[in-house]
C-alpha positions as CSV (number, residue, x, y, z in Angstrom):
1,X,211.3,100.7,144.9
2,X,214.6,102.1,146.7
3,X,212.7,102.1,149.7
4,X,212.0,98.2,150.3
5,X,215.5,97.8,149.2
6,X,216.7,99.4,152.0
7,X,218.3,96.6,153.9
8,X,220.5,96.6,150.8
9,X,221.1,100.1,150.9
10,X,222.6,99.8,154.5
11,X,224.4,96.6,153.5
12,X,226.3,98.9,150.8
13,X,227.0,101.3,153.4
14,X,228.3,99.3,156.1
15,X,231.0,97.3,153.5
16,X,231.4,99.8,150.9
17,X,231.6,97.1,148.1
18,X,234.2,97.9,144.7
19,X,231.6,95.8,142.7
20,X,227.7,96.2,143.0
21,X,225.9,92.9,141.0
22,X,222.6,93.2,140.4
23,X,220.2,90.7,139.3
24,X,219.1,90.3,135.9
25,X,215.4,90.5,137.4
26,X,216.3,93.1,140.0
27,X,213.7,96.3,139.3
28,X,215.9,98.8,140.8
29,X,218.5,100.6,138.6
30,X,221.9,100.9,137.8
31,X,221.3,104.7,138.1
32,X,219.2,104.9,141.2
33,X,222.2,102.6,142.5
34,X,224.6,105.0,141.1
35,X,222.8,107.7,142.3
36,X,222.9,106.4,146.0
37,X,226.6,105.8,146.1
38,X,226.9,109.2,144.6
39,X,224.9,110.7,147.7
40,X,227.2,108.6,150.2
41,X,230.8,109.4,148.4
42,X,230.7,106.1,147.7
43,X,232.5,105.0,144.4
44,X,231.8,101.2,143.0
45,X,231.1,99.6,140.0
46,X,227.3,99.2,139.4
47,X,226.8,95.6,137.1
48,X,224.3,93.8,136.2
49,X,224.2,90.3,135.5
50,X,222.6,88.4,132.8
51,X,220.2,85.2,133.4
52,X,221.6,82.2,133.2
53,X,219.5,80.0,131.3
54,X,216.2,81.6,132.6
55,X,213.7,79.4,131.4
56,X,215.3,76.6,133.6
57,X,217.0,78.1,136.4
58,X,214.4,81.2,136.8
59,X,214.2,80.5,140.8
60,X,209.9,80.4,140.0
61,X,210.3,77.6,138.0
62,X,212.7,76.0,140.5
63,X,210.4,76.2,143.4
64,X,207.1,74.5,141.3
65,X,209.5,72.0,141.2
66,X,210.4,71.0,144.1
67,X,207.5,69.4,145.5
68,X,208.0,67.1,142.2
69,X,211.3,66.4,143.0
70,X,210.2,65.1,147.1
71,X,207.4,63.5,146.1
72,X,205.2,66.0,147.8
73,X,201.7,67.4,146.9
74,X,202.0,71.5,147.9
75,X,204.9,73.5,149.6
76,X,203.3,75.9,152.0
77,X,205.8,79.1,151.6
């Protein structure tokens, strides 16, 4: 899982954030993040960050959605 995260990885390493927020419905850890920073003498504080409502804001159940809400048939992602 670290792996396809990697653009975050670099992202961490190239602004060396205080504060690390993950998703509620991010699969990666707060200790494989931890672990990371640890690696890269990195020190920040690893969060993660509870859904908001997630039966109506979960971003799944936004996009079926929006073709209702502009009157289209299909959204080709």
């Amino acid at each position: 899982m670290l792996i396809k995260q990697f653009w975050a990885l670099e992202t961490i390493l190239k602004y060396r954030p205080d504060v690390i927020a993950l998703g509620y419905d991010h699969k990666v850890s707060k200790q494989t993040i931890k672990r990371f920073l640890k690696q890269h003498n990195l020190d920040a504080k690893v969060v993660r960050i509870k859904a908001y409502n997630a039966k109506k804001y979960k971003s799944s159940i936004i996009k079926k959605r929006i073709p209702l809400d502009l009157g289209i048939d299909e959204v080709f992602v």
